[in-house]
C-alpha positions in Angstrom: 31.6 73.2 -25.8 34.8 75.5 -25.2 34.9 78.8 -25.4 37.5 81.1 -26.2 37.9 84.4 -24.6 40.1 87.7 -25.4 41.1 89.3 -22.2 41.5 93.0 -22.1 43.8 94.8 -20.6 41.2 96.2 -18.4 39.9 92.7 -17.4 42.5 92.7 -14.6 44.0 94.9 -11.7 46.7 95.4 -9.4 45.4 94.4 -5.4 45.9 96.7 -3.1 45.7 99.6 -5.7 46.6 103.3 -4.1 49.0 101.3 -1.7 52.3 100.4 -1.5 53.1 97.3 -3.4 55.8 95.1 -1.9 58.8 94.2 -4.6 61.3 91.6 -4.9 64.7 93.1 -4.1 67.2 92.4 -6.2 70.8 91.6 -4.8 73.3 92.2 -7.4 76.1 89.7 -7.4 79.7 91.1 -6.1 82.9 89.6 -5.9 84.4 88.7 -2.8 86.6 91.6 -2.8 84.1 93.8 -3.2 81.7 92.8 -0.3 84.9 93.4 2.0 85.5 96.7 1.0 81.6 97.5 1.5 81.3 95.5 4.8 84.9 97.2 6.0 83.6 100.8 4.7 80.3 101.0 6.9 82.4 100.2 10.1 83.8 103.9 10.5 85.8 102.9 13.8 87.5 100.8 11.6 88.3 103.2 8.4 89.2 105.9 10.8 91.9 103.6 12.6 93.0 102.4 9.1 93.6 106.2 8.1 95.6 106.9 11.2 97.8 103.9 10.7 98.8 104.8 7.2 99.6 108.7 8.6 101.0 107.1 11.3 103.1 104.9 9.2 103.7 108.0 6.8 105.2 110.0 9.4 107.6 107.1 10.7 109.2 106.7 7.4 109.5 110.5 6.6 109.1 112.3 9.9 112.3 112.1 11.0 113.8 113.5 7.5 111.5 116.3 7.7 113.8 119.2 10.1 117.2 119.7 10.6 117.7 118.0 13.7 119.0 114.5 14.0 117.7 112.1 16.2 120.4 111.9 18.6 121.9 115.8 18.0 122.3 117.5 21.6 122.3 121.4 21.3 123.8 123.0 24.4 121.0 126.2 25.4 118.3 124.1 23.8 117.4 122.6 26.6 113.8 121.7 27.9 112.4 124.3 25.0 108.3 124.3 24.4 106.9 123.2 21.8 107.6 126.0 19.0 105.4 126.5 14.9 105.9 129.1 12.6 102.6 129.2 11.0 100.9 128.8 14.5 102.8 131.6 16.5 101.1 134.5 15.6 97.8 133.5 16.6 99.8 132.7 20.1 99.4 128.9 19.7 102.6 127.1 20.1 104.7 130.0 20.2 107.0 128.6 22.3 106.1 130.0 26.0 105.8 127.5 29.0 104.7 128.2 32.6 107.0 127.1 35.4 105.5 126.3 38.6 107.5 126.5 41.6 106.2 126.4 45.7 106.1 129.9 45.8 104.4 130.8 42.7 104.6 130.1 38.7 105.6 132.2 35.8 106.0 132.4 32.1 108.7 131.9 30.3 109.8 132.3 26.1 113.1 130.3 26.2 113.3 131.2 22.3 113.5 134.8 22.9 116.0 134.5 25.5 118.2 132.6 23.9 119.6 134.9 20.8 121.1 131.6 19.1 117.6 130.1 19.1 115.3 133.1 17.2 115.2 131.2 14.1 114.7 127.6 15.6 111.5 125.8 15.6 110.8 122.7 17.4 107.5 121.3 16.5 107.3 119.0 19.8 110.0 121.0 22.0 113.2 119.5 22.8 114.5 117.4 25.7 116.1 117.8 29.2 119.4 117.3 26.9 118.4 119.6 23.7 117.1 117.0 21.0 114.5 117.3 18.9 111.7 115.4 20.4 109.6 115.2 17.0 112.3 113.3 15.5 112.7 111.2 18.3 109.3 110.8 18.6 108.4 109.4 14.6 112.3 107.1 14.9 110.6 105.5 18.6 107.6 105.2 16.2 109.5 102.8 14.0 110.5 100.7 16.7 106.6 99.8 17.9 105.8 99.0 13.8 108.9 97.3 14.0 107.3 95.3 16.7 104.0 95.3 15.3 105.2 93.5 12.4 107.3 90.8 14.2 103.9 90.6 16.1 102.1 89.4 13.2 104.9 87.4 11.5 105.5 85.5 14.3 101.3 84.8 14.9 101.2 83.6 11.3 104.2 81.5 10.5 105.0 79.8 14.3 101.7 80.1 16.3 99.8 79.2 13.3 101.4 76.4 12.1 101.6 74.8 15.5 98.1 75.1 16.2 97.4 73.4 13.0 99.6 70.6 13.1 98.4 69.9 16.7 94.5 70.0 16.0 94.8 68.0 12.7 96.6 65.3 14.5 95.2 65.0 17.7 95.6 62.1 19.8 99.1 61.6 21.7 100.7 64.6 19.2 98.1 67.2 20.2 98.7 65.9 23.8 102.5 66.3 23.8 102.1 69.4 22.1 99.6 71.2 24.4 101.6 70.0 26.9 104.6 71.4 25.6 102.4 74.7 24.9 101.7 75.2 28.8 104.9 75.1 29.7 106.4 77.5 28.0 103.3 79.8 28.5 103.7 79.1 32.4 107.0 81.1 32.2 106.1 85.1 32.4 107.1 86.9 29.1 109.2 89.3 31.3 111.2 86.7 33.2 112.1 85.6 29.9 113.0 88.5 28.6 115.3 89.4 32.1 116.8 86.3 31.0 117.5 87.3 27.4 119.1 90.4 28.4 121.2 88.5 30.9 122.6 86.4 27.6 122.7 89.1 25.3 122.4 92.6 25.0 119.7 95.1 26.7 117.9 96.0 22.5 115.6 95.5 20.2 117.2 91.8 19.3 116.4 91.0 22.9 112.8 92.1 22.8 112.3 90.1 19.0 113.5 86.4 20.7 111.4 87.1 23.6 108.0 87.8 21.3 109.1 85.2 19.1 109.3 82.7 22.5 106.0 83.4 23.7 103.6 85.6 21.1 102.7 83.1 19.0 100.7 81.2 22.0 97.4 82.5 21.4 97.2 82.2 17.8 98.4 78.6 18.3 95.3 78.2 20.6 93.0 79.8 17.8 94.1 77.7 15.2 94.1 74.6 17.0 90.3 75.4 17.4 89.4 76.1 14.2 91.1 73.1 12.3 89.0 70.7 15.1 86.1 72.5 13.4 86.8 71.2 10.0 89.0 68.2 10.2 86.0 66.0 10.1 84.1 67.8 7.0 83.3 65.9 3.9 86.0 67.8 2.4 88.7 66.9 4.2 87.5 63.3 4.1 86.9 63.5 0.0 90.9 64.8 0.2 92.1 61.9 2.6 90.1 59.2 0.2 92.0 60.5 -2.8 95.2 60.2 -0.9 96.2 63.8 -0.4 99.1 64.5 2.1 98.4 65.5 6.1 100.7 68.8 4.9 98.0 69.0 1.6 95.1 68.6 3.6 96.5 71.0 6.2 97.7 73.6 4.0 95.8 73.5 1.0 92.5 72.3 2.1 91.6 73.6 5.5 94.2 76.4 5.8 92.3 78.9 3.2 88.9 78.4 4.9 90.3 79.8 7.8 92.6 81.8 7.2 90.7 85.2 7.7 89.8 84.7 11.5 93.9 83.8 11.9 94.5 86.8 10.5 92.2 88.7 12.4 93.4 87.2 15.6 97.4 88.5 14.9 96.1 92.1 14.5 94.5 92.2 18.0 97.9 90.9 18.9 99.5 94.0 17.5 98.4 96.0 20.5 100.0 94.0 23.0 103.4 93.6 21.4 103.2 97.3 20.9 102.4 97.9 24.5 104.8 95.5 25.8 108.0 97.1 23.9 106.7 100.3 25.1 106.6 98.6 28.9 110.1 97.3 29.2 111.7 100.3 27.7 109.4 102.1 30.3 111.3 100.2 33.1 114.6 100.1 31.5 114.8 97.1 29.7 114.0 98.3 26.2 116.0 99.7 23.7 118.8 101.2 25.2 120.1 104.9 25.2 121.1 106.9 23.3 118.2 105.1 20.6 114.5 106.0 21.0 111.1 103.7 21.8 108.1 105.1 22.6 108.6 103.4 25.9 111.8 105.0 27.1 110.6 108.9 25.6 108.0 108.5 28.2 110.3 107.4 31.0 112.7 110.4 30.1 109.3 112.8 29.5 107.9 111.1 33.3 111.2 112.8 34.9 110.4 116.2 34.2 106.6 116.0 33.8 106.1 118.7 36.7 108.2 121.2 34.8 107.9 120.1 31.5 104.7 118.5 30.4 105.0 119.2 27.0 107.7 116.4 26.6 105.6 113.4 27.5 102.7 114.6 25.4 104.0 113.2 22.1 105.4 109.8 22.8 101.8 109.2 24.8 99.7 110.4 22.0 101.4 108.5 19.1 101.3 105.1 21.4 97.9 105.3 22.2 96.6 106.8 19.1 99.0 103.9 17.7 97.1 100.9 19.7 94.0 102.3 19.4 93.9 102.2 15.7 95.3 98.6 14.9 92.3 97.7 17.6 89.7 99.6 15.3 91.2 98.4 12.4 91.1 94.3 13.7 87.7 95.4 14.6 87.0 96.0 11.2 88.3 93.3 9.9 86.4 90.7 11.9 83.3 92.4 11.3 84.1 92.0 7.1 85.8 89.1 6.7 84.3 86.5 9.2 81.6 84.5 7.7 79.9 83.8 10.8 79.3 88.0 10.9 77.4 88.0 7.8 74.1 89.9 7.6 71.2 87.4 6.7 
């Protein structure tokens, strides 16, 4: 016979009452969007490079609008003058005095104050060996390496890209050809090429552009030849191949946004070296030529009169590295938030 039975409340208990009870966490859903911005915010390397880059950015497109001074305006008696702020010269910081060093001895000098014309001038960086501003010069040499920076990623994304795709997809005698193809023209040094350039056309910017856009795009092409052999055999490129989609579709539509990210990714850490190797032929002369400003040839001018000078090559060196160092950070960051494979468990 069945018997029915009212349970109390007090009929049952919690186990392991007085201890900590374990919980089901609950994981809100977030968009996509949103999960990048909270993965990217907990790298601080890469926040902190991303911040620099927009101040450095800010101060390329309005630093050089921000004194008096053009870019190229020589001043005759304003020659080789320290580095000189209002609201910083009465607590003696930047006030303008230098040291010269000499054999026999060194001494301190105020060019400012000896120079009557000059009692009311301020340079923020100093001036040059030929009496130009050197923080204008500095934030219009900064426009040249974003410049760069920008071709760097154009030319990653719509040559190096591309071709890596179309290889991998292909494969066979194509993918031969063009890998073959690929190491010769990566056999040829990017500096003999660019000798050559200036040979044909003029010592400049232009020069430097056809040379990156010759051989930058290399090493994304190697990148995305790897990830499209990843993928070209998944059931959704097969399901798209069955219903008769184009090679271009399957490329572009199909396999392209699954990886698009990493590429991505990949043409910031190129940023760097393009930056870097602007900065090195205009180091050794083969840059943008005088009387324009690079990075590059501020530091070759600044290297001639480090000894008695130092102030001049601070600048230039600071911005490029601080410059390089954040787009690093800042691919860091990326890669860390956007590839799927980086995902916490």
């Amino acid at each position: 016979m069945n018997q029915h039975y009212d349970f109390l409340p007090n009929d049952f208990e919690i186990a392991d009452k007085g201890q900590d009870v374990n919980e089901q966490e609950i994981y809100v859903r977030e968009s996509a969007f949103r999960q990048f911005l909270t993965k990217f915010s907990k790298n601080k390397g890469s926040v902190i490079g991303l911040v620099f880059i927009l101040i450095i950015i800010f101060f390329a497109l309005f630093g050089p609008y921000m004194n008096s001074f053009g870019s190229n305006e020589q001043i005759i008696g304003n020659e080789s003058m320290a580095p000189r702020v209002q609201f910083l010269e009465n607590f003696g910081i930047l006030d303008g005095s230098q040291t010269l060093k000499a054999s026999t001895g060194s001494m301190e000098i105020n060019r400012y104050e000896s120079n009557p014309n000059a009692a009311d001038t301020y340079y923020w960086f100093g001036s040059d060996v030929l009496g130009r501003d050197i923080f204008t010069r500095t934030w219009e040499g900064t426009r040249i390496s974003l410049y760069i920076a920008l071709v760097a990623v154009i030319v990653d994304v719509f040559i190096g890209m591309t071709y890596g795709l179309i290889s991998g997809y292909f494969g066979g005698k194509v993918d031969m050809v063009m890998q073959r193809m690929l190491e010769i023209i990566n056999g040829v040094p990017s500096l003999v090429i660019v000798t050559l350039l200036i040979v044909v056309l003029r010592p400049g910017i232009l020069s430097i552009t056809i040379a990156i856009a010759l051989t930058g795009w290399i090493g994304m092409s190697r990148v995305a030849r790897a990830q499209i052999l990843k993928l070209k055999d998944r059931e959704f490129v097969l399901a798209a191949r069955t219903l008769g989609a184009k090679p271009s579709t399957i490329i572009f539509k199909e396999i392209l946004p699954n990886i698009f990210a990493q590429l991505i990714i990949m043409s910031m850490f190129s940023v760097p070296n393009a930056i870097f190797t602007e900065s090195f032929l205009a180091f050794i002369g083969l840059g943008v030529p005088m009387p324009d400003a690079s990075l590059g040839s501020l530091i070759s001018d600044s290297f001639k009169s480090f000894l008695n000078a130092p102030f001049m090559i601070i600048p230039p060196v600071l911005v490029l590295s601080l410059t390089m160092l954040s787009f690093n950070l800042l691919a860091d960051g990326l890669r860390d938030a956007l590839d799927p494979t980086l995902k916490e468990v």
